[in-house]
C-alpha positions in Angstrom: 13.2 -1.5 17.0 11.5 1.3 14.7 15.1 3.7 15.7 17.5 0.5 14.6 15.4 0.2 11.3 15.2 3.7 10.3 19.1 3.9 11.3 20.2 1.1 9.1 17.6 3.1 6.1 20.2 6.2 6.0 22.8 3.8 4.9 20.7 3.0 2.2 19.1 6.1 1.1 17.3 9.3 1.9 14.4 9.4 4.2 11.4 10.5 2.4 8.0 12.0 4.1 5.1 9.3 4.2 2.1 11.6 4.5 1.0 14.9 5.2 2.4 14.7 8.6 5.7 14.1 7.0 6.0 10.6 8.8 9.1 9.3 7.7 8.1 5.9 9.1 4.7 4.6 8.2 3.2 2.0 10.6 1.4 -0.7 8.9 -1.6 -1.3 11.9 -5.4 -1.6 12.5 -5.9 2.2 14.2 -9.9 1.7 14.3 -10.5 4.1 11.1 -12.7 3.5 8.9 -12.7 -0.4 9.8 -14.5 -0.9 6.4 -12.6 1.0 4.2 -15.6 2.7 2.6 -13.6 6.3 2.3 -11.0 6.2 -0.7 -9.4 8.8 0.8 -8.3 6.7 4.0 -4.8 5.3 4.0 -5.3 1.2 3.7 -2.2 0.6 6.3 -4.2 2.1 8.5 -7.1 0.3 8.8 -7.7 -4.0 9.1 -8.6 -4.5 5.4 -6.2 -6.8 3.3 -3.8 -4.5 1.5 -3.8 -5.4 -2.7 -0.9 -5.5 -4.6 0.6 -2.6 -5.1 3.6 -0.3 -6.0 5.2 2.1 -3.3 5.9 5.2 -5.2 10.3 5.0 -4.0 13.0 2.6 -4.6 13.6 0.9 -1.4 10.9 0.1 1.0 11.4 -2.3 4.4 9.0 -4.1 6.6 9.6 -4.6 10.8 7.6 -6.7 12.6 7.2 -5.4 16.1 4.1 -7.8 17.4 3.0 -10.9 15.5 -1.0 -10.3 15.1 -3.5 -13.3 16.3 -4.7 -13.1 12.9 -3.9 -11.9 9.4 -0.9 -9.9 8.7 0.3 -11.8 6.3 3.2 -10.0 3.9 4.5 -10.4 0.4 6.9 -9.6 -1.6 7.7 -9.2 -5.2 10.8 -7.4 -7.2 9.0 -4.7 -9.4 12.0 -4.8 -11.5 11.5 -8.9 -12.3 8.6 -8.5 -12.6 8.5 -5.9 -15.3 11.4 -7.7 -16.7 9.3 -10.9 -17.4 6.5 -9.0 -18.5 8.8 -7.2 -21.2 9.9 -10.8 -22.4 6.9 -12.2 -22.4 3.5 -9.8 -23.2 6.1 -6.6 -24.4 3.1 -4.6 -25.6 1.4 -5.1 -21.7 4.6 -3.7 -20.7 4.8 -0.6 -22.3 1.6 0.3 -20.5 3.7 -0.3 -16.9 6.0 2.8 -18.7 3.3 5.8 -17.4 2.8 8.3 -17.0 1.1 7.3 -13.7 -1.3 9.5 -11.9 -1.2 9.3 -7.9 -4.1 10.4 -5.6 -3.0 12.2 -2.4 -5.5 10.7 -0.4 -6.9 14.3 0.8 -3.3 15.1 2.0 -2.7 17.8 0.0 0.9 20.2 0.5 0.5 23.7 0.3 1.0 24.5 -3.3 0.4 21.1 -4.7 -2.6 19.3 -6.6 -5.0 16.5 -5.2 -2.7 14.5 -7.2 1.1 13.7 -8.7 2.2 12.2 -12.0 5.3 9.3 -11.5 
């Protein structure tokens, strides 16, 4: 269940706020918004197009599957930290470009007191 999942997360780490509603579990489902994702400020996990690779700004992030969907869903995985890794071995001066600073977009959820955007 979503309780036994976030439970088991406090014994590995703080709980940090998804969104602007502070959601500190994000649910990864087609809600019917923007089905086409045409607005770049929508939130791609919430919506049925195919998520692209990508980097969650945090160290630890977990998946639960609560209902197998009749189609798609597929999930993968890869170490940031391998992956980095080989890239340093292997193409160094592509790798010092992973280094940042990286620039985030908020997505339109903007704290009080904050910019439309973050630096990592």
């Amino acid at each position: 269940s979503v309780a036994g999942l976030y439970g088991m997360s406090l014994h590995w780490g703080r709980a940090m706020p998804q969104n602007k509603k502070a959601h500190l579990v994000g649910h990864v489902k087609d809600t019917g918004v923007d089905p086409d994702h045409k607005d770049p400020t929508t939130r791609i996990y919430l919506t049925r197009v195919a998520q692209p690779w990508h980097v969650d700004s945090c160290d630890m992030v977990g998946l639960l599957c609560l209902k197998t969907a009749a189609e798609g869903g597929m999930s993968s995985w890869c170490s940031s930290h391998a992956a980095y890794n080989t890239l340093a071995a292997t193409r160094p001066h592509l790798a010092q470009a992973l280094r940042g600073p990286w620039h985030l977009d908020r997505k339109n959820e903007i704290p009080a007191g904050k910019l439309p955007h973050y630096c990592l």
